[in-house]
N, C-alpha and C positions, 0 to 999 in steps of 0.2 A: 738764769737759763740753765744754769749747770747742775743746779738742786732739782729743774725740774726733769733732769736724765737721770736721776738716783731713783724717780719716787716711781717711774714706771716698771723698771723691775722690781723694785720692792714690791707695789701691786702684784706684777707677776708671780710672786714665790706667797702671796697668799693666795694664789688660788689652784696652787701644787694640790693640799690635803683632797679640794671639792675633784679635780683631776685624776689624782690614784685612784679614789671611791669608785670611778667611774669605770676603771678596766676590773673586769670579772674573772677569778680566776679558777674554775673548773674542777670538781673533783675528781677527775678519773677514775680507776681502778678501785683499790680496796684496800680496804684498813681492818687493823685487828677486831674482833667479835663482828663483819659485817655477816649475813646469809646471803645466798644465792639461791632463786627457783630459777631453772631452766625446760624448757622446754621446744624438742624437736620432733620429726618424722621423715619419711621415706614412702615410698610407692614404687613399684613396678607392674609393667604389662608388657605382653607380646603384640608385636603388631596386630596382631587382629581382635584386640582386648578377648578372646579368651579364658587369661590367664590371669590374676592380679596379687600382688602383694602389697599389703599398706601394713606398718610401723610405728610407733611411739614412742618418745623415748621422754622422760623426765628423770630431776635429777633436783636435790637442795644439799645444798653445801653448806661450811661455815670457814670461815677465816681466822687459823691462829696466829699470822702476822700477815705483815703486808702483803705476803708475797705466797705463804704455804694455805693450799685450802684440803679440806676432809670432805668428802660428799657420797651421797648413799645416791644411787642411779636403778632407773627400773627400764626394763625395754623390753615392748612387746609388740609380736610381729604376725599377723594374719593372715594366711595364704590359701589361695581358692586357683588352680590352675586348670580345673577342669577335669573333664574323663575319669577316669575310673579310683584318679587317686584325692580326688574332693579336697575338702579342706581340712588346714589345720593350725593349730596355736603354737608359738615358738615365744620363750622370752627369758628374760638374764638378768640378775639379781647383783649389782657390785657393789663393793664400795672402792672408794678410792683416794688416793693421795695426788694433788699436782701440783708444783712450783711454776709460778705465774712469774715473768719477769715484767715491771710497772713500763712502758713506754708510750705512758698518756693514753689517748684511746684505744689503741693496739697493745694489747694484754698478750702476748705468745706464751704458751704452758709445755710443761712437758710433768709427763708423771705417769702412776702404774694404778691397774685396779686389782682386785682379787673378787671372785665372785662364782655364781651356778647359775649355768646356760640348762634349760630343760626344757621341753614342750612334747609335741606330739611324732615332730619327725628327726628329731635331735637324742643321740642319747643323754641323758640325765648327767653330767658331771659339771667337775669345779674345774673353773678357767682361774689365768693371770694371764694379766695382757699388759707393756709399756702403750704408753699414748702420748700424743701431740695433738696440740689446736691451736688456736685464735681465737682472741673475742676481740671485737670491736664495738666501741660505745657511742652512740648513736645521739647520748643524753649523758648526764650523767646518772641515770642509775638504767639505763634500758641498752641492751648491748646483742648484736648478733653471734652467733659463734659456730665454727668448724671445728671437728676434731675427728682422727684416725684411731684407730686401736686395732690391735693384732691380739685374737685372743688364742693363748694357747689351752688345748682340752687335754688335764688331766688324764683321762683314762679314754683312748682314739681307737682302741681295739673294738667298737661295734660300728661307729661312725666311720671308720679307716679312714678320717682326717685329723693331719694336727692341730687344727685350728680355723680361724675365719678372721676375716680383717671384717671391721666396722666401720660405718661412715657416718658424723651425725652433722647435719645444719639445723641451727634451730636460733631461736631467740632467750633471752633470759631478762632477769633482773635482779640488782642490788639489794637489798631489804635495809 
């Protein structure tokens, strides 16, 4: 009777190995040489859709550790508001650096770009902006993502602004 209480756990601890196999455990984030394509947009209208503005923005990056990425970013923005001042093209050329902190699916970054804002209604100069986001992974390699930026303009003497804040949501992926 007593041999037969030893052999039930014994059975039990063989079947520990077929047990672990069975929990799955997730890649989040990033690792050294992964890429990232991202891709976002924007729209604006006045209530009486008169006026529109629609956005793109894309971005591919690469990862030199876990945590620091380099990415080249393009954004370009199309405005038709009507009357007499018609439409016109606007878009910004950066690249960037951001420190990603790993917290599983919630990626939080922070980091700076350097880049040229130019178009039709903008004057022509070089920005630096710091920035902040999120990304959130949905999978492991398909992730959403927010991020802020403040871009300050180089040379503001024709624009008479210092700058413009940015806004982008978009989706991306791991490569």
């Amino acid at each position: 009777m007593l041999r037969k209480l030893f052999i039930l756990p014994a059975l039990g601890l063989l079947l520990l190995p077929a047990v672990s196999k069975a929990v799955v455990e997730h890649d989040y984030g990033f690792n050294p040489g992964n890429w990232e394509l991202t891709l976002g947009g924007n729209a604006t209208n006045d209530p009486d859709f008169n006026g529109t503005s629609i956005g793109v923005n894309g971005s591919l990056g690469y990862f030199i550790n876990d945590n620091l990425e380099v990415s080249v970013r393009q954004s370009l923005l199309y405005t038709d508001i009507g009357g007499s001042q018609g439409s016109s093209w606007n878009g910004s050329t950066r690249i960037a650096a951001d420190w990603h902190f790993d917290l599983g699916q919630w990626q939080p970054f922070v980091g700076a770009n350097l880049g040229y804002v130019y178009g039709d209604n903008v004057s022509d100069t070089w920005e630096a902006a710091p920035e902040a986001g999120v990304k959130y992974f949905l999978n492991t390699t398909t992730f959403v993502f927010a991020m802020a930026e403040f871009q300050w303009f180089f040379d503001n003497s024709a624009s008479g602004s210092d700058g413009q804040f940015v806004y982008t949501l978009g989706l991306g992926v791991k490569l």
